[in-house]
C-alpha positions, 0 to 999 in steps of 0.5 A: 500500500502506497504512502497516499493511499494509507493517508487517505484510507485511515482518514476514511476510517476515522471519519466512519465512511468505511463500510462494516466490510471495509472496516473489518478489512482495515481492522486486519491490515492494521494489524500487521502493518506498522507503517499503517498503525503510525499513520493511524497513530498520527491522525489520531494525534491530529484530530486531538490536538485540533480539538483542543486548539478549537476549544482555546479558540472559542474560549479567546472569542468568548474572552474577546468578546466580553472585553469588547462590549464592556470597554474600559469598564472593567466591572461590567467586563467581569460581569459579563465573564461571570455571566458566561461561565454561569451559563456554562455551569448551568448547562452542564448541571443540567446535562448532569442532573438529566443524566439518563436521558443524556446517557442514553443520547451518548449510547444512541449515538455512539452504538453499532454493532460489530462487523462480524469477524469470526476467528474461531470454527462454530459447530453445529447450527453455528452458521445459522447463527452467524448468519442471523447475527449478520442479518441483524436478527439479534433474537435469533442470534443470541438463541443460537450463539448461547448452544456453541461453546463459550470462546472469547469471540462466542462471547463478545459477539453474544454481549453485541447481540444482547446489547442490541436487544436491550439486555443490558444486564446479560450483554455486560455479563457476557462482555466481562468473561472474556479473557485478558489475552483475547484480540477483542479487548480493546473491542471489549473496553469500548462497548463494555463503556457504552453499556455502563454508560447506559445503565447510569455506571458513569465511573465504570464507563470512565474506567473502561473508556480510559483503557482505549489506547492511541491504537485501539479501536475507537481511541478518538471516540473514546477521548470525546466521551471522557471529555464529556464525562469528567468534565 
């Protein structure tokens, strides 16, 4: 893969316009290929350090703006500086205090199921499962999933399925058995955040989005959600 191409192929990623195919396509390469993991690496960094220029900028605006409209007056310039930061405080005591219902905005917003990737031989009506899981017939799926026998990817997949549902309590369970050295941990950190942040678990969502790592699978979107909630 040229240079170019790996610029322009992570920046897809990152933006979501990856289809869940090609998302499981990048996903393996990504594995293997060290150039492409830095460039990754990099972007990520980028859109980070973006964000926080954003946010020094609006604060200055802000800043700038409160000093134009009070002059010389300094009394009424900290008025309006105290003014704006009541507003903000009022605004984040409110998404506070309406913590479910923004919740469950965050989860809304920020939940989809995993492309299907098995790595492990599924036995007896195993197709037939994998084949309702990617149909999106989650029911079905869970019903089948539950007969094979429980590896890590058996696991992770059932915990997806559940929380597609609406099974909170039985998608976290399932997410919690697999095992430290399973290739779907950072997989694991993300949606195992979700589902607390769900449930109104903030420091447990905090705990698990804090594990992403600057390569794992949604760093950035992780980063904005921990932005959101320890603030």
């Amino acid at each position: 893969m040229e240079a170019m191409d790996k610029v322009e192929i992570v920046a897809q990623y990152l933006a979501g316009e990856m289809t869940s195919e090609e998302q499981v396509r990048f996903l393996e390469e990504l594995a293997q290929d060290q150039a492409l993991q830095e460039e990754l690496s990099l972007q990520q960094d980028f859109a980070i350090a973006l964000k926080n220029e954003r946010n020094k900028a609006l604060k200055s605006e802000l800043l700038a703006y409160a000093e134009q409209k009070a002059g010389s007056n300094y009394s009424w310039y900290y008025g309006i500086a105290a003014g704006v930061s009541i507003v903000i405080v009022g605004l984040m005591a409110f998404l506070y205090l309406s913590g479910s219902s923004s919740n469950e905005a965050l989860f809304s917003a920020n939940f989809e199921p995993y492309p299907y990737v098995f790595t492990t031989r599924l036995s007896g009506n195993g197709s037939a499962a994998s084949e309702a899981y990617k149909n999106g017939d989650f029911s079905t799926a869970i019903q089948l999933f539950e007969k094979q026998p429980m590896s890590d990817t058996v696991q992770f997949y059932l915990g997806i399925a559940y929380a597609q549902t609406g099974n909170l309590e039985s998608a976290s369970a399932r997410l919690e058995q697999i095992a430290p050295s399973s290739i779907f941990i950072p997989q694991k950190n993300w949606y195992l955040g979700l589902i607390y942040l769900q449930s109104g678990d903030k420091e447990g969502a905090i705990a698990m989005f804090s594990k992403i790592t600057e390569k794992d699978y949604k760093f950035i979107e992780a980063q904005a959600l921990l932005g959101q909630l320890e603030n």
